[in-house]
Backbone as JSON Lines, residues from 0, in Angstrom:
{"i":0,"aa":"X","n":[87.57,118.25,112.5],"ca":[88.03,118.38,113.87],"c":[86.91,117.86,114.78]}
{"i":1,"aa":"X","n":[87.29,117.36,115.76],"ca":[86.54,116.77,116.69],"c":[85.82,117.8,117.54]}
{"i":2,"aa":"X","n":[84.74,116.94,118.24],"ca":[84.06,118.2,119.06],"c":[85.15,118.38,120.42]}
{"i":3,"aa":"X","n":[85.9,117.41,121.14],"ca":[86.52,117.84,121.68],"c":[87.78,118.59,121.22]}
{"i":4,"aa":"X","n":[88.12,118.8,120.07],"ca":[89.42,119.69,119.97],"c":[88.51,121.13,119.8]}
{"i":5,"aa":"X","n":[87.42,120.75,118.77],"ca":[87.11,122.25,118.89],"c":[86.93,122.91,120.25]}
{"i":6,"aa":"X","n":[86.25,122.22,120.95],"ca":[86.04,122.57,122.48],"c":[87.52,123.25,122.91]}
{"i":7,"aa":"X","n":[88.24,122.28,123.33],"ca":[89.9,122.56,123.74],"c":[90.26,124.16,122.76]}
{"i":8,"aa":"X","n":[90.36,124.38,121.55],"ca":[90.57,125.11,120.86],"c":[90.08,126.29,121.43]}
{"i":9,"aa":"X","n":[88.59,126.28,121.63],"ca":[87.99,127.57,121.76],"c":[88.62,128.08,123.51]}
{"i":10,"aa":"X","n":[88.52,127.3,124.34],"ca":[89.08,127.03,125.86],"c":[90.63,127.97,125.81]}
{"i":11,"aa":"X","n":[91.45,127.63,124.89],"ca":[93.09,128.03,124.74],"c":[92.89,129.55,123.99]}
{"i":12,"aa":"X","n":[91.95,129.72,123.29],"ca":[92.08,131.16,122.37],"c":[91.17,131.84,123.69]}
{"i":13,"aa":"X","n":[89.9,131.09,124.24],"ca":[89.23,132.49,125.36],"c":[90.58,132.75,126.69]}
{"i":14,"aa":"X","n":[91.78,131.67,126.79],"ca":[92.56,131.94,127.92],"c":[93.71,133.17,127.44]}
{"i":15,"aa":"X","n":[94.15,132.86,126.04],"ca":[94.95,133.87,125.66],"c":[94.78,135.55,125.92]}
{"i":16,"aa":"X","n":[95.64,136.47,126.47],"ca":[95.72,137.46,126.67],"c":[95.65,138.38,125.67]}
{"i":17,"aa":"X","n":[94.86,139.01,125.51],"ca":[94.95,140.34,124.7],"c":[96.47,140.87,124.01]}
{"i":18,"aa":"X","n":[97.02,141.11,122.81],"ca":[97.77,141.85,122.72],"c":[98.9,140.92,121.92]}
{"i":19,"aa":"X","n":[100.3,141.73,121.68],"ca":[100.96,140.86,120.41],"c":[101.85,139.93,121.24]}
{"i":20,"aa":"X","n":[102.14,139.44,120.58],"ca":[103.09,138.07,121.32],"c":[102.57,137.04,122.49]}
{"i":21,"aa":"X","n":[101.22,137.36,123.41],"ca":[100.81,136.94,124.31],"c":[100.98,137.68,125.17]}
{"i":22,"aa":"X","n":[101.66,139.05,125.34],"ca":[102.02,140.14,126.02],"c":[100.36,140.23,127.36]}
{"i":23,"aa":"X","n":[100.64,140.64,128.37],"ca":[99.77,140.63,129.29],"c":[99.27,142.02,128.84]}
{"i":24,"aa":"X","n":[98.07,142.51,128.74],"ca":[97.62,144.08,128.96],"c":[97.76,144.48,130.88]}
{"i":25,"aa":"X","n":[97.81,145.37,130.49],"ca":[97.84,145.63,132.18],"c":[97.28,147.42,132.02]}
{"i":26,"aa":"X","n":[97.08,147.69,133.56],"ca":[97.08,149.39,133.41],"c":[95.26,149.32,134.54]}
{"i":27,"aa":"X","n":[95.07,149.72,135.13],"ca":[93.84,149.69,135.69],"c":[92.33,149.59,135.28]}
{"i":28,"aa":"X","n":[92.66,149.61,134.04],"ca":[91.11,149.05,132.89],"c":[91.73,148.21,132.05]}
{"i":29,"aa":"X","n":[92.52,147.1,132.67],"ca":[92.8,145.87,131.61],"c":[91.18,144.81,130.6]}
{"i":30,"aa":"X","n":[90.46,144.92,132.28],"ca":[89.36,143.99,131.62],"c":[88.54,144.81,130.45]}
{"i":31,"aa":"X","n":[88.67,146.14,130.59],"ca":[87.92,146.52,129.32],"c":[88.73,146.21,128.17]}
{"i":32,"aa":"X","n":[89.86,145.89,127.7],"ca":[90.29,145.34,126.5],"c":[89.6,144.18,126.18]}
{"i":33,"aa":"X","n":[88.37,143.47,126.96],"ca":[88.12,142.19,126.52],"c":[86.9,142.06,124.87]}
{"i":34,"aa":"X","n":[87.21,142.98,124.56],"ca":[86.2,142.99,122.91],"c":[84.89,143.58,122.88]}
{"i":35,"aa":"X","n":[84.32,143.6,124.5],"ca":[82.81,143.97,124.36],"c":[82.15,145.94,124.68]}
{"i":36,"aa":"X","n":[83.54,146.8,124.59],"ca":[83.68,148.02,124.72],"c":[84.36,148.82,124.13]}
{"i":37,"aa":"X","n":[83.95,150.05,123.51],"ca":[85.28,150.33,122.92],"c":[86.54,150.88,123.84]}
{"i":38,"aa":"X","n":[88.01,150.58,123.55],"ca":[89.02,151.07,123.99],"c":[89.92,150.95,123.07]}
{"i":39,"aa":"X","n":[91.08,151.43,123.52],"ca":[92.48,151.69,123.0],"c":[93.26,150.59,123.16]}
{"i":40,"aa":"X","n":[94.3,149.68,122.8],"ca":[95.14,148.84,123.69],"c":[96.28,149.86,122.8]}
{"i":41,"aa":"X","n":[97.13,150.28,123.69],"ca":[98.41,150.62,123.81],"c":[99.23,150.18,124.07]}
{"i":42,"aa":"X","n":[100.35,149.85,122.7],"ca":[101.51,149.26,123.0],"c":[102.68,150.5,123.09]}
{"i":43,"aa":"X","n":[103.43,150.55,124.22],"ca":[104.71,151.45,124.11],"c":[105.69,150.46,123.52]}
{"i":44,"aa":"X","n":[106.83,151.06,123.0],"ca":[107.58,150.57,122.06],"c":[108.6,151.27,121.81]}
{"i":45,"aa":"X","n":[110.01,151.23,122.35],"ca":[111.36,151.68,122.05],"c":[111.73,152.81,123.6]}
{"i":46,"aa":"X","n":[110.96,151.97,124.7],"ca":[111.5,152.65,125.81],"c":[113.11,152.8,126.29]}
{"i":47,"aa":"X","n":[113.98,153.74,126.52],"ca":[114.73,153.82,127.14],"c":[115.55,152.88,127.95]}
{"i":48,"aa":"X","n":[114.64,152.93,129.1],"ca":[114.78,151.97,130.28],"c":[113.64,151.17,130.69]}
{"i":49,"aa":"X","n":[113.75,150.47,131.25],"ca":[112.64,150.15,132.76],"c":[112.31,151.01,133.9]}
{"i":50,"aa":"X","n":[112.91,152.09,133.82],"ca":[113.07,152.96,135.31],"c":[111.61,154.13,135.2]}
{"i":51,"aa":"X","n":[111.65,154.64,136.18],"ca":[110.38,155.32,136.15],"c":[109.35,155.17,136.11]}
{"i":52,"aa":"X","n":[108.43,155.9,135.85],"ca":[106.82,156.07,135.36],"c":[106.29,156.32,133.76]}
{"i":53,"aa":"X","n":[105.53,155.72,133.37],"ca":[104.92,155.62,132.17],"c":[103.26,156.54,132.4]}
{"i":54,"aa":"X","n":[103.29,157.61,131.83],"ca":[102.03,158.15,131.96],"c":[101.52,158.2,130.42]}
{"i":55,"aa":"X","n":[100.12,157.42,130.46],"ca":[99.24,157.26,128.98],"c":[98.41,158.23,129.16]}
{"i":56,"aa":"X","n":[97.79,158.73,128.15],"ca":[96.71,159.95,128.44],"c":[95.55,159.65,127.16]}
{"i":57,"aa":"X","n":[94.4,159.71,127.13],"ca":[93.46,160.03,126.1],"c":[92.9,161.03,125.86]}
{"i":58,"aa":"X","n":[92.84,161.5,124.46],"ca":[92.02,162.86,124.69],"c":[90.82,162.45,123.36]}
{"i":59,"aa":"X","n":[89.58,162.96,123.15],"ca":[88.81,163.29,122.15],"c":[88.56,164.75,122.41]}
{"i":60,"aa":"X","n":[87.27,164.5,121.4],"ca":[86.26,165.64,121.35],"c":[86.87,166.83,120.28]}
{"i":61,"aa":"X","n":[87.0,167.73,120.84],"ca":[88.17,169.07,120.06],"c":[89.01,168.99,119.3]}
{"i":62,"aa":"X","n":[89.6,168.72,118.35],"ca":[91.2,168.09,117.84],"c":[92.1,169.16,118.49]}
{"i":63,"aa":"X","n":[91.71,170.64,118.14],"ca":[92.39,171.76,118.76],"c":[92.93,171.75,119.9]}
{"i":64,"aa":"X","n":[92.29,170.85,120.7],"ca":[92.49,170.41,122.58],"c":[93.5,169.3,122.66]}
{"i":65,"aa":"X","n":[93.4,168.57,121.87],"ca":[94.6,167.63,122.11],"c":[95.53,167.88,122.67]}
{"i":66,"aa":"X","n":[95.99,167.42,123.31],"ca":[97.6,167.29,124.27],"c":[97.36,168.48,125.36]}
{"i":67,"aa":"X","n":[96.26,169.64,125.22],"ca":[96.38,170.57,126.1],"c":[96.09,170.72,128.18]}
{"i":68,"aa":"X","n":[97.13,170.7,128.72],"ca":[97.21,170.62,130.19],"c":[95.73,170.58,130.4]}
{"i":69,"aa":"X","n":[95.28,169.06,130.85],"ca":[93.83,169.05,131.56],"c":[93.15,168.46,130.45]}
{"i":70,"aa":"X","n":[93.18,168.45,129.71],"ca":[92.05,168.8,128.91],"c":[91.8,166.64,128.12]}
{"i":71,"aa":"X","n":[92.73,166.03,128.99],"ca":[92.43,164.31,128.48],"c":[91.23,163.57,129.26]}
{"i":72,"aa":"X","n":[90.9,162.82,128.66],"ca":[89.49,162.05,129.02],"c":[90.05,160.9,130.23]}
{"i":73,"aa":"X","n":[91.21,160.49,129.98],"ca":[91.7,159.51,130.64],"c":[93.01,159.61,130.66]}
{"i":74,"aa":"X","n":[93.78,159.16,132.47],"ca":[94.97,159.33,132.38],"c":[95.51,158.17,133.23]}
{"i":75,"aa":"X","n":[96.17,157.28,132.9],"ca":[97.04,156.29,133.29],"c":[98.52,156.5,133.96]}
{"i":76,"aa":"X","n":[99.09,156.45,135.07],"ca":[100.45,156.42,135.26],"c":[100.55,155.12,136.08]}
{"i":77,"aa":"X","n":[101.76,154.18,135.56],"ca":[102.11,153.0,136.01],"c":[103.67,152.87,136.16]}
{"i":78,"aa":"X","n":[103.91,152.2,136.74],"ca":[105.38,151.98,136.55],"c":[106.28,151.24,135.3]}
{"i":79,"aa":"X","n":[107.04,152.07,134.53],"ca":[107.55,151.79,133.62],"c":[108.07,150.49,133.35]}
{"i":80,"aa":"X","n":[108.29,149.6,134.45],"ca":[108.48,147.87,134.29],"c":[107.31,147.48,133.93]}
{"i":81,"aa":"X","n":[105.71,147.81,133.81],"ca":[104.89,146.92,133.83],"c":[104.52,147.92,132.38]}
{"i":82,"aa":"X","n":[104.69,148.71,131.42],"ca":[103.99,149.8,130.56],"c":[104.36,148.75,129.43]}
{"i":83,"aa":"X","n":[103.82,148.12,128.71],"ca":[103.87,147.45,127.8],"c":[102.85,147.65,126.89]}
{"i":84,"aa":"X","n":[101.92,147.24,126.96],"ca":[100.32,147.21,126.51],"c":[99.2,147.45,127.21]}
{"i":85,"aa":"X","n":[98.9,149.28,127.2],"ca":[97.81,149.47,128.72],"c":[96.65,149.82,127.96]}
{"i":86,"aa":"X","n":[95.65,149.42,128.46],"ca":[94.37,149.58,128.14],"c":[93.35,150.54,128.29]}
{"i":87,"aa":"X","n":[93.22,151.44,127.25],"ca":[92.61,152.87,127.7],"c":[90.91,152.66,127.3]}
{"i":88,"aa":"X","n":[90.25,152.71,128.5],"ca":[88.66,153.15,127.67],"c":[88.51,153.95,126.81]}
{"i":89,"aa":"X","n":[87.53,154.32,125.89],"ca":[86.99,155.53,126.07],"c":[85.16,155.14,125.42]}
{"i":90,"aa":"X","n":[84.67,156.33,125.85],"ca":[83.33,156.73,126.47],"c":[82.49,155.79,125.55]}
{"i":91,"aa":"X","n":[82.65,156.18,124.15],"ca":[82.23,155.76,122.49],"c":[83.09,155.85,120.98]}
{"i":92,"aa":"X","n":[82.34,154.96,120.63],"ca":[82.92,154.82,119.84],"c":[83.28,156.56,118.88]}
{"i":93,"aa":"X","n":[84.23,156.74,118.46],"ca":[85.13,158.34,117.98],"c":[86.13,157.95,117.36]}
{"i":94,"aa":"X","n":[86.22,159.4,117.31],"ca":[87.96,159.66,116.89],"c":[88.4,160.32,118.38]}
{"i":95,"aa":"X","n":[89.73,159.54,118.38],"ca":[91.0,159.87,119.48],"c":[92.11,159.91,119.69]}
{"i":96,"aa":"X","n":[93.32,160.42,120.58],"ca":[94.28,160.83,120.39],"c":[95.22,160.17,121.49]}
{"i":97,"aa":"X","n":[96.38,159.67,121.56],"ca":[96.76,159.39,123.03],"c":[98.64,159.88,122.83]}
{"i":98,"aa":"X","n":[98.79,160.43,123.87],"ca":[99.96,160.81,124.35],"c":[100.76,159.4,125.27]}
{"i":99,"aa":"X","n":[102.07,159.72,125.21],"ca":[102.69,158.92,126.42],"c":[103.94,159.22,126.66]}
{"i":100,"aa":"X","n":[104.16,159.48,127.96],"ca":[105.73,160.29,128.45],"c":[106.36,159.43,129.14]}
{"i":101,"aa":"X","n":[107.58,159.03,128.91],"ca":[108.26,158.33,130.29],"c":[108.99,159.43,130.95]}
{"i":102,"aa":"X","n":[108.45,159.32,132.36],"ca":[109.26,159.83,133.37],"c":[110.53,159.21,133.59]}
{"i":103,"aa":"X","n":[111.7,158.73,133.04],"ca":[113.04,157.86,133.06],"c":[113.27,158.23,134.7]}
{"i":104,"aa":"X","n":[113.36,158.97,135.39],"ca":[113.9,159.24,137.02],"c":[112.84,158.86,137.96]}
{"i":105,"aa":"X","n":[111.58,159.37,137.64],"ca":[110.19,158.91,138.53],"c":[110.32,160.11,139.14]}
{"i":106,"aa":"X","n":[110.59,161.69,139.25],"ca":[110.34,162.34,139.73],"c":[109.09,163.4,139.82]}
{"i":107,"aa":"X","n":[108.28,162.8,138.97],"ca":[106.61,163.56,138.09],"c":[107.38,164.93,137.55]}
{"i":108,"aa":"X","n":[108.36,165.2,136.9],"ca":[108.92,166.61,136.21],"c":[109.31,166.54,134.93]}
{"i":109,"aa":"X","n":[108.92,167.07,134.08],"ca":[109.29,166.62,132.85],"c":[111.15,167.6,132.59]}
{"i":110,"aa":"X","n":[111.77,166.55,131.92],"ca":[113.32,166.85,131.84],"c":[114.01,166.24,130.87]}
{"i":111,"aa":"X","n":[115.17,166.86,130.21],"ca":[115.35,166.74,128.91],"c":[115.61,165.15,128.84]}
{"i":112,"aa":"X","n":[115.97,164.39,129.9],"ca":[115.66,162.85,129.76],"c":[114.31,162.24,129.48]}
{"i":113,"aa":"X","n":[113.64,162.24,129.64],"ca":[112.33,162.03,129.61],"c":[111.92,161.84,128.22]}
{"i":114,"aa":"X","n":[110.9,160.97,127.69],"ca":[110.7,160.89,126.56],"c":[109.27,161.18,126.54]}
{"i":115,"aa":"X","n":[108.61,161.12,125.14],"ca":[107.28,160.83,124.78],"c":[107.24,160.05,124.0]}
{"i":116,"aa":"X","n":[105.91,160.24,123.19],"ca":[105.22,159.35,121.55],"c":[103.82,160.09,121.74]}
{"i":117,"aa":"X","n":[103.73,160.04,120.69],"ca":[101.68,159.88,120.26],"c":[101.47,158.7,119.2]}
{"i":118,"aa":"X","n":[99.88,158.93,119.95],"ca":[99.27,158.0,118.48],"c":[99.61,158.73,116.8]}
{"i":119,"aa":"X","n":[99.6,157.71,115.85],"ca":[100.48,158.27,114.93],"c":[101.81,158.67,114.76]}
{"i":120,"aa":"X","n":[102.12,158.51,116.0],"ca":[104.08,158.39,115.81],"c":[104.69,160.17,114.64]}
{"i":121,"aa":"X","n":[103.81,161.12,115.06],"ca":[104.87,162.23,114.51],"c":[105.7,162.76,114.53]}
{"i":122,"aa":"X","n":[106.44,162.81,113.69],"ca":[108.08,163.65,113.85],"c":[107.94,164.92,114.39]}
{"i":123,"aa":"X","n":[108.37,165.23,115.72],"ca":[108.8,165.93,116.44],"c":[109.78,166.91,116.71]}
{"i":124,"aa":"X","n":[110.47,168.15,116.49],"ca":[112.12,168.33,117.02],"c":[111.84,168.76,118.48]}
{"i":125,"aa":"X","n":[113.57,169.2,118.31],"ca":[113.21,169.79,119.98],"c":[112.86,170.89,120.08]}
{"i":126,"aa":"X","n":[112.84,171.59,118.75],"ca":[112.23,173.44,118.62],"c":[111.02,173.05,119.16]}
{"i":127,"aa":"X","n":[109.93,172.12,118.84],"ca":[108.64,171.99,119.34],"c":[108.92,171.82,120.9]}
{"i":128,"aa":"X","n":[109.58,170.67,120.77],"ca":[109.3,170.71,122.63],"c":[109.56,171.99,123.46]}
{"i":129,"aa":"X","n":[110.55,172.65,122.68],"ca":[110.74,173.83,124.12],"c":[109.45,175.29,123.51]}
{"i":130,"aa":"X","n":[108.96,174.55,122.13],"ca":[107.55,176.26,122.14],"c":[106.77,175.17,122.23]}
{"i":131,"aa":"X","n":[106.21,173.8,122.69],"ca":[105.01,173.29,123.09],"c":[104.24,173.24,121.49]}
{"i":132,"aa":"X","n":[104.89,173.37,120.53],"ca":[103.97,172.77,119.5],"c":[103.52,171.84,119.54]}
{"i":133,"aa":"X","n":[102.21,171.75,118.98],"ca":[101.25,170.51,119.02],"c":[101.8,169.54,117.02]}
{"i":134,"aa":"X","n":[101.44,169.17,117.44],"ca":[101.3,168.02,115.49],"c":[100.0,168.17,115.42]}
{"i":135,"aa":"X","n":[99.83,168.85,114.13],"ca":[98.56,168.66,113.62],"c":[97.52,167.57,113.78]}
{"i":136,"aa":"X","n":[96.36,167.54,114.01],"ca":[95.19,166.59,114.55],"c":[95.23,165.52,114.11]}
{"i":137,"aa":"X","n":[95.45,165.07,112.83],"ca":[94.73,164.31,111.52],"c":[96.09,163.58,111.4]}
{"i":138,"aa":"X","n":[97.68,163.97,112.17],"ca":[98.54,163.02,112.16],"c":[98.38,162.09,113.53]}
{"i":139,"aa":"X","n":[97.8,162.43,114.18],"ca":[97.55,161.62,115.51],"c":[96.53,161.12,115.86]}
{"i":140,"aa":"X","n":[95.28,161.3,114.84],"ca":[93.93,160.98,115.32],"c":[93.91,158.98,115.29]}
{"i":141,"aa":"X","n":[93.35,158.52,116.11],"ca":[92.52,157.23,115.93],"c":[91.58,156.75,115.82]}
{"i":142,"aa":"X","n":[90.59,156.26,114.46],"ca":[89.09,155.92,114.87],"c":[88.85,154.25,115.61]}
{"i":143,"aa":"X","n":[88.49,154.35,116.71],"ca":[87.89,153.46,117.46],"c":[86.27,153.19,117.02]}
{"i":144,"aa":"X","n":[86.27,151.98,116.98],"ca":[85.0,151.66,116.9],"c":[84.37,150.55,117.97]}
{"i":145,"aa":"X","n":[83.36,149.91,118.13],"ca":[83.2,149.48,119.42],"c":[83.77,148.4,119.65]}
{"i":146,"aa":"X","n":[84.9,147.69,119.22],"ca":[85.73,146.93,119.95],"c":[87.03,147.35,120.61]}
{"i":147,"aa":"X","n":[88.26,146.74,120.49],"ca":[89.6,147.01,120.92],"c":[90.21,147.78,119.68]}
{"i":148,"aa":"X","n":[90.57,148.71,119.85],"ca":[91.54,148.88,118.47],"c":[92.94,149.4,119.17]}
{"i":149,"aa":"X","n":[94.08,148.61,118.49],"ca":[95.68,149.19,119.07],"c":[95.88,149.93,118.32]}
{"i":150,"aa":"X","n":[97.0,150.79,119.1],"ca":[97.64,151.95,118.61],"c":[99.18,151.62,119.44]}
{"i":151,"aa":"X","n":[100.07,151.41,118.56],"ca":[101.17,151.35,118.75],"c":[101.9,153.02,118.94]}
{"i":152,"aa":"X","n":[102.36,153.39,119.66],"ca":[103.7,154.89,120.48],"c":[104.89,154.04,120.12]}
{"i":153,"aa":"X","n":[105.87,154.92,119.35],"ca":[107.34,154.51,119.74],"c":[107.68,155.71,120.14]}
{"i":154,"aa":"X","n":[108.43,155.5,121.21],"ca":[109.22,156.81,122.54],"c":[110.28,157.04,121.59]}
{"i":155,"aa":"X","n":[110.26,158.68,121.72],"ca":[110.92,159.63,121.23],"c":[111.9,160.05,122.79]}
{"i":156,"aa":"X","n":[113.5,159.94,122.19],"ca":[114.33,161.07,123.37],"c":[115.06,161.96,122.85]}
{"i":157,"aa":"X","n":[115.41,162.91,123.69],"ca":[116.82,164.19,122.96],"c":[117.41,163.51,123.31]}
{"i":158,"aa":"X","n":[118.14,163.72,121.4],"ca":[119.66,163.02,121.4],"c":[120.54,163.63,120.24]}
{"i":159,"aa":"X","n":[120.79,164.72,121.01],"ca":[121.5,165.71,120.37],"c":[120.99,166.71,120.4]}
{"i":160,"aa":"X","n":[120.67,167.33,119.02],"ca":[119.69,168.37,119.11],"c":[118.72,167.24,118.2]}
{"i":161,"aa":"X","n":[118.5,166.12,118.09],"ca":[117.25,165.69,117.52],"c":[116.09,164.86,118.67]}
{"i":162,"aa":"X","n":[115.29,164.95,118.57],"ca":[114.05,164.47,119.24],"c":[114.12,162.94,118.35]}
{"i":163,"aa":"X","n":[113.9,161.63,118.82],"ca":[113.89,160.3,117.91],"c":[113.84,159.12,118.51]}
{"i":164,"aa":"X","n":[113.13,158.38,117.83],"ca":[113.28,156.81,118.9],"c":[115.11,156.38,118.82]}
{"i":165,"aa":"X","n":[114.92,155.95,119.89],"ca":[116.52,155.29,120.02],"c":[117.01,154.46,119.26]}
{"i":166,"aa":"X","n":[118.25,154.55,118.56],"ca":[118.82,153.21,117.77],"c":[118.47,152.11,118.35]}
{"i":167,"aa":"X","n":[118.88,151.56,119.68],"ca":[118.78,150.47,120.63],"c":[118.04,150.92,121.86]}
{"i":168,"aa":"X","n":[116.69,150.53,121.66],"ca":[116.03,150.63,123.09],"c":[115.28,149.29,123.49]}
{"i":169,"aa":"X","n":[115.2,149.07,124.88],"ca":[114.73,148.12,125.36],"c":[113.35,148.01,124.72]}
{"i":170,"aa":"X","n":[112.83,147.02,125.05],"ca":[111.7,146.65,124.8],"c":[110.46,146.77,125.78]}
C-alpha cells in the first residue's frame, strides 16, 4: 500500500465514530469514548418507542449498593430519540454496573409502561419490580479497563404478567 492510501486510511478510521454500525455516541461525555479513558459505551437495544426520556446510571464500589436510590457514580437522562450509544465515564479502571429506564411518557415517574435493562441483561419478573429486588452483583457486573469497553442493555417491558424485551421493538 502506498504511503498515500495508508495516509487516507488512517484519516477515514480517526473520522469514524465510535460504536457499531457507525452509530454516533452521544450523551454529554461523548468525547470521553475516544480510547484514552476509561468508560462505558452503552448501547440501548429493543426500545419500545422513540418517545420519552432515556435515563443511564453507573454505579461501582459496593456490589450490595448497586441500583440503590442515590447511590450511582453517574447519571445520564437524554431524550429517547437520541439514546442509542451513550457514553458513561467512570473514575478508574473497576468493576461496574449500569442501569437504564425508559421513561415511554417523559413524565420523570416510573409506571407500569416504562421499561428498564442492566448491564448483563438479567431476567427479571414483575414480582421483583413491585418488592424492588435487586439481581445478584456478579450477573451485572462489568470490568472496564482503561479504554472503552461496551455493554450492550436490551429494555425489558410488562407484558402480561412477564417482565421481557419486546418481540418487535424499534431500534
Amino acid at each position: 500500500m502506498s504511503k498515500f492510501m495508508s495516509f487516507l486510511a488512517g484519516l477515514i478510521a480517526a473520522a469514524t465514530p465510535l460504536g457499531a454500525a457507525g452509530a454516533t455516541v452521544l450523551g454529554p461525555h461523548a468525547d470521553d469514548c475516544d480510547g484514552t479513558k476509561p468508560a462505558m459505551l452503552v448501547r440501548v437495544e429493543g426500545l419500545k418507542s422513540r418517545t420519552g426520556t432515556v435515563r443511564v446510571q453507573s454505579y461501582g464500589g459496593d456490589p450490595a449498593r448497586y441500583f440503590d436510590k442515590g447511590a450511582y457514580i453517574e447519571r445520564i437522562d437524554m431524550p429517547t430519540a437520541k439514546a442509542r450509544e451513550i457514553c458513561v465515564p467512570v473514575p478508574k479502571p473497576g468493576i461496574y454496573a449500569i442501569s437504564v429506564r425508559h421513561d415511554v411518557n417523559g413524565n420523570g415517574k416510573s409506571d407500569m409502561r416504562d421499561g428498564g435493562g442492566m448491564s448483563g441483561n438479567p431476567r427479571m419478573s414483575v414480582w421483583d419490580l413491585i418488592t424492588k429486588s435487586k439481581p445478584d452483583p456478579k450477573d451485572v457486573q462489568v470490568q472496564v479497563g482503561t479504554g472503552v469497553t461496551p455493554v450492550k442493555v436490551v429494555m425489558n417491558y410488562v407484558q402480561g404478567g412477564a417482565f421481557k424485551p419486546l418481540a418487535t421493538a424499534s431500534r
